[in-house]
C-alpha positions in Angstrom: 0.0 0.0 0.0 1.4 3.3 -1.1 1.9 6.1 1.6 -0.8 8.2 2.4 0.0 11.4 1.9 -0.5 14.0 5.1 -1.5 17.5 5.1 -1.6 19.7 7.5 -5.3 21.2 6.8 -8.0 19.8 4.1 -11.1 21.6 3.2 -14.0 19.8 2.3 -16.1 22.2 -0.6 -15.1 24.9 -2.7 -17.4 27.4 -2.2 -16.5 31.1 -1.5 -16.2 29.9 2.4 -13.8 26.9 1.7 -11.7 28.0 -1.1 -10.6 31.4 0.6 -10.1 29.4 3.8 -7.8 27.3 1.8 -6.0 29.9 0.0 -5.1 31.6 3.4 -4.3 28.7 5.1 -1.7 28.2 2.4 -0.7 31.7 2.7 0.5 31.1 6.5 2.3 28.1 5.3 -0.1 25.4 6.1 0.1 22.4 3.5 -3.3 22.3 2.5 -5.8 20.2 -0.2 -9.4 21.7 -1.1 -11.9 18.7 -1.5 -14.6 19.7 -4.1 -17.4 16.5 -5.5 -17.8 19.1 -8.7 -16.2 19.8 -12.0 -15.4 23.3 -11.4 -14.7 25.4 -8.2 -16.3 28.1 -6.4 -19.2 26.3 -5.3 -23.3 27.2 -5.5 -22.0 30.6 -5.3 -19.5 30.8 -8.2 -21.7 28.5 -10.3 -25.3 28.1 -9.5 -26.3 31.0 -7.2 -24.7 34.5 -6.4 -22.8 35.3 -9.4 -24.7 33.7 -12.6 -28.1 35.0 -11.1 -26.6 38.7 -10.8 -25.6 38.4 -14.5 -29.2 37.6 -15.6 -30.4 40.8 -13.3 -28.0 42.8 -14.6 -29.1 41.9 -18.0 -32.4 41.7 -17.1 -32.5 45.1 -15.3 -31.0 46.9 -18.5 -33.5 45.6 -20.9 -35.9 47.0 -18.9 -34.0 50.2 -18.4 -34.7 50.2 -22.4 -37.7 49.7 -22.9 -38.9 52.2 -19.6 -36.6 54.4 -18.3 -33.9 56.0 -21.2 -36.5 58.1 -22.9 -36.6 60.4 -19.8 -32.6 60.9 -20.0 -33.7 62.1 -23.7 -32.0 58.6 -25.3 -34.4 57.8 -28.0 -34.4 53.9 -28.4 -36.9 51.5 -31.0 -37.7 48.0 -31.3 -36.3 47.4 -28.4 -36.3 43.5 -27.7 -33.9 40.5 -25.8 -32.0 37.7 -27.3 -32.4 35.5 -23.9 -29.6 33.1 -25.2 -27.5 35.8 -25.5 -27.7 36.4 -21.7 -27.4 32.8 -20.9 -23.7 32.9 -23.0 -23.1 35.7 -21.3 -23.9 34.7 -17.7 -21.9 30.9 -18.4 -18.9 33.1 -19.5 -18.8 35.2 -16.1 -19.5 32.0 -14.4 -16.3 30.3 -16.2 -14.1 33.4 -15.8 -14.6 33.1 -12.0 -14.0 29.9 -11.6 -11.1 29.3 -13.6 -10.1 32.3 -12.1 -10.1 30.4 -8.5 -8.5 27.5 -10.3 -5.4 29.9 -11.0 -5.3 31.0 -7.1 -4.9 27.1 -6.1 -2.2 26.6 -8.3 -0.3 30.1 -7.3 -0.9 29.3 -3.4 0.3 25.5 -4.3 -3.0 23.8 -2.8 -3.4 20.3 -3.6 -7.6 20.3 -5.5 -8.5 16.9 -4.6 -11.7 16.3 -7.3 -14.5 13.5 -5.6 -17.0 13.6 -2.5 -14.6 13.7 0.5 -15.8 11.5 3.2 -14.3 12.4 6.8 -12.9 8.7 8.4 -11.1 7.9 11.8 -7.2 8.5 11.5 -4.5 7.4 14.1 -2.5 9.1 16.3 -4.7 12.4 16.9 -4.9 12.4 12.5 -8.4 12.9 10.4 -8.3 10.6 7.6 -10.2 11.9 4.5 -11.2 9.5 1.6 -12.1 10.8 -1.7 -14.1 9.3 -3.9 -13.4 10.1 -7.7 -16.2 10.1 -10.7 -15.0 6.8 -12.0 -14.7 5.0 -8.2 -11.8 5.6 -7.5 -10.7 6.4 -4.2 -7.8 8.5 -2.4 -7.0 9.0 1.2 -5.3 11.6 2.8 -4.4 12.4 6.1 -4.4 15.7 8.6 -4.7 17.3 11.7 -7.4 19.2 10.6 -10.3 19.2 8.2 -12.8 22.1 7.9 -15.9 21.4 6.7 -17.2 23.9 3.7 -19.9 21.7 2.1 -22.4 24.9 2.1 -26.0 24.1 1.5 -28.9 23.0 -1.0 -32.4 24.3 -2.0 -35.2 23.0 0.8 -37.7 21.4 -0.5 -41.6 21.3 -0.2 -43.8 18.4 0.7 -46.2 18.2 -1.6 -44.3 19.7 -4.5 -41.7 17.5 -6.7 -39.2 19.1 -8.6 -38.9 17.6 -11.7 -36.6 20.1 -13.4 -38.5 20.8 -16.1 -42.0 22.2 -14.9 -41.5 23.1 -11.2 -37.8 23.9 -10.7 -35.5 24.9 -8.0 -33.2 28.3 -8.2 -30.4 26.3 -10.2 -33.2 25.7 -12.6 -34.5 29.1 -12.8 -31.5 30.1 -14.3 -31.6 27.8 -17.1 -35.2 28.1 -18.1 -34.9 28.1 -22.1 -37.9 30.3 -22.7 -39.8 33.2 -20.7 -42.2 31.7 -18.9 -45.9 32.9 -19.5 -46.7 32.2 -15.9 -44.3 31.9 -12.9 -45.8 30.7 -10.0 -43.0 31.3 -7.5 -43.4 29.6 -3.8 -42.1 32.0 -1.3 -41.1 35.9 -1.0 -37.4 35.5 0.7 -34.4 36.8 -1.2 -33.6 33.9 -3.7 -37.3 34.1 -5.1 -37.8 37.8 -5.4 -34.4 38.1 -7.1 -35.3 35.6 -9.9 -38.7 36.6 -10.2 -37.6 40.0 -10.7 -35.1 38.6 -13.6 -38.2 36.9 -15.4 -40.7 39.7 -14.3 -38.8 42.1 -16.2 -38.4 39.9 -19.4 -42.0 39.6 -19.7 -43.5 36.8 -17.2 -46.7 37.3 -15.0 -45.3 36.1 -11.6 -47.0 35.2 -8.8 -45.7 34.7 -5.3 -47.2 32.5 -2.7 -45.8 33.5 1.0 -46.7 31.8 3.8 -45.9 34.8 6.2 -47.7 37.9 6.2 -45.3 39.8 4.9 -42.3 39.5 1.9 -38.3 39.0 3.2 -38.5 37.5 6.3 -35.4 38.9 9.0 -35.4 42.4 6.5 -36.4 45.9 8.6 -40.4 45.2 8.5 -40.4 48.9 7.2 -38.4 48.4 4.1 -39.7 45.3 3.6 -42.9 47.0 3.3 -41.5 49.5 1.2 -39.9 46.9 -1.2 -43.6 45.2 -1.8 -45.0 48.2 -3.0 -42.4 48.6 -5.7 -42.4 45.3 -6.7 -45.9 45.3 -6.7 -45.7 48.3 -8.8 -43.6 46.2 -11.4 -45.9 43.6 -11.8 -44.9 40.9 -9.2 -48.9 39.5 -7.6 -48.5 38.7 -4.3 -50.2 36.6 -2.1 -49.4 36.2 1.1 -50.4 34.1 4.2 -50.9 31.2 1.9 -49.6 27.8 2.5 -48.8 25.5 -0.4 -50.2 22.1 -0.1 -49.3 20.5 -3.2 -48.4 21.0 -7.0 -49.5 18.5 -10.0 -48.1 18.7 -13.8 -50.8 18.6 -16.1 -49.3 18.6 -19.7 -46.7 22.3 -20.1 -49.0 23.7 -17.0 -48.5 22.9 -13.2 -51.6 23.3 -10.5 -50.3 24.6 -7.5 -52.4 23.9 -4.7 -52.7 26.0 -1.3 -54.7 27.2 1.8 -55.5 30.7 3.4 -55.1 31.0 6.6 -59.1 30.4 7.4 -58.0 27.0 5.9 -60.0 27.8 2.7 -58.7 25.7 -0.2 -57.5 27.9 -3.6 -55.4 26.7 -6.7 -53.5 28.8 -9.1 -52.5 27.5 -12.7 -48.3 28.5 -14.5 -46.7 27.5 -16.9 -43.3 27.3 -14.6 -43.2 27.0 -10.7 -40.2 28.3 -9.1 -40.0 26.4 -5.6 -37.3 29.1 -3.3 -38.4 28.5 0.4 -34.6 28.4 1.8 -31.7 26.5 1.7 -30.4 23.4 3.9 -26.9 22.9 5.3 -25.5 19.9 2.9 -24.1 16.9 4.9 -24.9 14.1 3.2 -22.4 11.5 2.8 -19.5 13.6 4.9 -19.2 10.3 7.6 -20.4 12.7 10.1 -21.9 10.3 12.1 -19.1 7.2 12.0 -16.4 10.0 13.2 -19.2 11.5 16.1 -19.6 15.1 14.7 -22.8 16.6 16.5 -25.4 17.9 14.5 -27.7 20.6 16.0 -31.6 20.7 16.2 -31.9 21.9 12.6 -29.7 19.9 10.9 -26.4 22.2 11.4 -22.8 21.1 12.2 -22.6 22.2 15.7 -19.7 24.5 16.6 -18.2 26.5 18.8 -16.8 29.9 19.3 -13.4 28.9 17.8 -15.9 27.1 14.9 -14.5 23.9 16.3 -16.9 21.1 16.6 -17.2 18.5 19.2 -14.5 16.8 17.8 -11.2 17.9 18.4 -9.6 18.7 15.0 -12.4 18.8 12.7 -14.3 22.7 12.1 -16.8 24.1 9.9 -17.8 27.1 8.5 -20.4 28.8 6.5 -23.6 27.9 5.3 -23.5 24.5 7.1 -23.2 25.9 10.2 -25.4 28.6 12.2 -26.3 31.6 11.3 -26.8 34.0 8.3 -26.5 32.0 4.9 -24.6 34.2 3.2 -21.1 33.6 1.2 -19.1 36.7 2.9 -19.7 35.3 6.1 -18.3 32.2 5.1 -15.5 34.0 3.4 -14.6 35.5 6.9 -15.1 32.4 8.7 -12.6 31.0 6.6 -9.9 33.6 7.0 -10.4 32.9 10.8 -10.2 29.2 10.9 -7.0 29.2 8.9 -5.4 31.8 11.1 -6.5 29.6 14.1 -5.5 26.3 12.4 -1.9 28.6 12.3 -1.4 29.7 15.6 -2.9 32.9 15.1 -6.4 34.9 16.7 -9.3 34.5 14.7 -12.6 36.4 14.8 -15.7 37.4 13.1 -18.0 40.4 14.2 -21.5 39.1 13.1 -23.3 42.4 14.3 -21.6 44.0 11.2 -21.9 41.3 8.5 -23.5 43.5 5.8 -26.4 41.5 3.2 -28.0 42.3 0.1 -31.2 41.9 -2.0 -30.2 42.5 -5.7 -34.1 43.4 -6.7 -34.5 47.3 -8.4 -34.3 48.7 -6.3 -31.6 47.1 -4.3 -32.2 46.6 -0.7 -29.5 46.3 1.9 -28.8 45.7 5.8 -25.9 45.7 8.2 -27.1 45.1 11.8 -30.4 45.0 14.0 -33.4 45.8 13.0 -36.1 47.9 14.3 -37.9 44.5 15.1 -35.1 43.2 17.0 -34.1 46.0 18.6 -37.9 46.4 20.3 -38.2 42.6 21.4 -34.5 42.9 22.7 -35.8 46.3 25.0 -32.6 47.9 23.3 -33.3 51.7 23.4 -32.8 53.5 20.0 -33.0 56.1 17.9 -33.7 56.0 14.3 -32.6 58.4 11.7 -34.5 58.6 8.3 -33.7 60.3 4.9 -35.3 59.6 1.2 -33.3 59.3 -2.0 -35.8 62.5 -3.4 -33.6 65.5 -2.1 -30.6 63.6 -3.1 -28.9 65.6 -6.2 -27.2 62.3 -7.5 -30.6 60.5 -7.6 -31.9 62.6 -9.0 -29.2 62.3 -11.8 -29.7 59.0 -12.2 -33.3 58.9 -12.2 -32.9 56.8 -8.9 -34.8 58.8 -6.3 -37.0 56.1 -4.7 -35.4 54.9 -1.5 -34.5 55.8 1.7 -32.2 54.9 4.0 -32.9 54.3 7.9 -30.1 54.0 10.8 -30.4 53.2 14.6 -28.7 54.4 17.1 -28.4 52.9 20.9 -30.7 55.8 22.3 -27.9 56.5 25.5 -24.7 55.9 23.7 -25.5 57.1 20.0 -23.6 53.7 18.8 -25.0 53.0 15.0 -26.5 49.2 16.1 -28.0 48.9 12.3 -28.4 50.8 9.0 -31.1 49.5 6.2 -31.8 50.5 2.8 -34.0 50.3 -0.1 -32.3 52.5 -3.1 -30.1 52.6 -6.0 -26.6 50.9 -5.1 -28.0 50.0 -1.8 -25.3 47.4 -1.5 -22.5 49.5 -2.4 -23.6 52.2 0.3 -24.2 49.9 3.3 -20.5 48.6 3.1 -19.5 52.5 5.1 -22.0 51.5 7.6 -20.9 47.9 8.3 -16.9 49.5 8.6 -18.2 52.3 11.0 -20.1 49.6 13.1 -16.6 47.4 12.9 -14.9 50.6 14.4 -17.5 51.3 16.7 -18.9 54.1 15.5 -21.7 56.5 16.8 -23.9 58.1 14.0 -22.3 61.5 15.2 -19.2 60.1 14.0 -20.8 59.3 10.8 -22.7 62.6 10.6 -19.6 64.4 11.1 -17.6 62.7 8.2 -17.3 64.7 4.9 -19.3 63.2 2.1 -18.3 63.8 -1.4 -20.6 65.6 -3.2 -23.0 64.9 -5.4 -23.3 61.3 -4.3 -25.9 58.8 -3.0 -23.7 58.3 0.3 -24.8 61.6 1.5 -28.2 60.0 2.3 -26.4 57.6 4.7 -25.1 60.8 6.3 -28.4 62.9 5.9 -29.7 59.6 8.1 -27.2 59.7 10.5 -27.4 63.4 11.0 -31.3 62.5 11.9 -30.9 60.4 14.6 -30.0 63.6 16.4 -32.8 65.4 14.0 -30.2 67.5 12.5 -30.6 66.6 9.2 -30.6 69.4 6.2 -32.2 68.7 3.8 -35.3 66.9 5.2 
């Protein structure tokens, strides 16, 4: 039998969480192997999720520009129509870009891409023992002191509702739908299904969205959240809310979805296309979890602590298969932190500043509490307001719906959470999240010089109205 060979830190997953954990482990000197079950790197992110579904809003979002919004800059425009493969190549080439570019990064750092399912086995001598399984059978184990588990997570499903792929799809399928669908039915109102509904809203579907809840983006600032309905609303998305779906049969190229009101009161709906978005699970399967005693906790989660260790000694995780927010900068900055543990270093992420986006038109964007939390949490606070209106640069863009809204700890004026519904919402909230990294009180903020004419001055405008010294309210 041949030696194994030994590293001193394997990732399991290449997503945005496990690769740049890898590549900074190898930058402190750590031997380190990446193991990834796919054909390309950069996980769901990279290839199925953030990055090819911005492409198809971006496209999306300047067709529509087109056809509504350049006449009132005086740009005269005719026949104005969408070549929908066109977009696809164009979204597959960002997507390939990317993730060759993270192929190049492995081979500058020298870290060892180990291509199968990585399965996590008892070692010897304090040693993890990872077996990877190739496409044609083929196995290889390697050896370490520590593994750090970056498998991410996959679309939840819906009892009652197959997806076939074809007719009822999940978000990886909503980005390769061939056609425009006549009629999307899309099953809940959360961030993945109001971004891809907005893609095909804009490229000429009738969507429909079926929410459980009462209300659209659950964990959003219930005040933006409210604000973002009415705009999409106004763009054509029909929603219905407090309605739970019981079931959805293909009949032919349409699909019945079935669901109740909250009196209980039975109602169908009939599409073309059902888009099924109703969250995302941490993925585990087939990782050996159990045979090496990694605790799960009560929702499925690798269970870690502080130091993103789990129960057993040597073995971490990080990102979307763990607690908290799925989103793939956390697990970029969980990553940098286990590898500068795993080298004798301090690691640490501040979650109260981990900023997150919804790419809709227009954007919407938070960093911090929310109003709701803030109340059930007895927190005292302040809260600052200011619309995109009086803002010059809106103005210029033709961008001057929005508003942005900060909080402020009532006693000690620190900024405890900024949100905002606007034009490069997810641009602006990245001051915020760095002011609440530093500690910042919205006096600070208010007294930093803003460049004008830009949007940021209606982060300041906000800040400078938590003391109600705002000017141009």
């Amino acid at each position: 039998m041949s030696e194994i060979e030994r590293f001193d830190v394997v990732v399991v997953g290449s997503g945005p969480g496990g690769y740049v954990c890898a590549i900074r482990a190898a930058q402190l000197g750590l031997k380190t192997a990446c193991v990834e079950k796919d054909a390309t790197l950069g996980g769901t992110c990279l290839n199925v999720g953030c990055i090819p579904s911005k492409a198809l809003l971006e496209s999306s979002e300047r067709y529509a520009a087109a056809r509504h919004s350049l006449a009132e800059h005086g740009v005269k425009v005719s026949e104005v129509g969408f070549d929908l493969d066109v977009m696809h190549e164009r979204r597959k080439r960002i997507v390939a870009q990317l993730t060759g570019g993270v192929e190049l990064l492995f081979k500058k750092n020298k870290i060892t891409r180990l291509s199968g399912m990585g399965r996590i086995a008892s070692g010897e001598g304090g040693l993890h023992r990872v077996v990877v399984t190739g496409a044609d059978g083929g196995e290889r184990v390697v050896e370490t002191s520590a593994v750090v588990i970056a498998t991410g997570s996959v679309p939840s499903s819906l009892r009652g509702v197959t997806i076939d792929h074809q007719r009822i799809v999940d978000s990886t399928g909503a980005l390769e739908l061939p056609k425009v669908p006549e009629h999307l039915v899309l099953i809940g109102a959360g961030v993945i299904g109001l971004e891809l509904g907005s893609v095909w809203a804009r490229l000429g579907a009738k969507v429909t969205v079926l929410e459980y809840l009462e209300r659209i983006l659950p964990g959003v600032d219930g005040e933006i959240a409210r604000a973002a309905e009415r705009t999409l609303k106004a763009q054509g998305l029909d929603f219905v809310l407090g309605a739970r779906v019981t079931g959805a049969e293909v009949q032919g190229e349409r699909v019945v979805v079935r669901w109740l009101d909250k009196s209980e009161a039975a109602h169908e709906i009939v599409g073309d296309r059902v888009l099924v978005a109703v969250g995302r699970r941490p993925f585990t399967a087939g990782l050996g979890l159990e045979d090496v005693g990694v605790a799960l906790d009560e929702r499925g989660r690798v269970a870690i602590d502080d130091a993103f260790q789990t129960n057993v000694a040597g073995i971490f995780a990080i990102g979307d298969v763990t607690r908290g927010a799925m989103l793939a900068h956390k697990a970029e900055d969980e990553g940098i932190a286990v590898a500068e543990i795993l080298a004798g270093g301090h690691g640490h992420v501040n979650y109260d500043a981990i900023p997150s986006i919804v790419y809709t038109h227009p954007e919407i964007a938070g960093v911090g509490r929310t109003e709701e939390e803030l109340g059930e949490a007895g927190v005292p606070f302040v809260k600052g307001r200011f619309k995109y209106g009086p803002n010059g640069r809106a103005l210029a863009l033709g961008e001057s719906e929005g508003m942005v809204k900060m909080l402020a700890h009532a006693e000690t004026d620190r900024i405890l959470g900024c949100h905002i519904i606007g034009a490069r919402a997810g641009d602006l909230i990245a001051e915020v999240a760095v002011a609440m990294e530093f500690g910042a009180s919205s006096e600070d903020l208010a007294r930093s010089c803003h460049a004008h004419p830009t949007l940021s001055e209606v982060v300041r405008e906000a800040a400078l109205d938590c003391a109600r010294r705002a000017l141009h309210k």
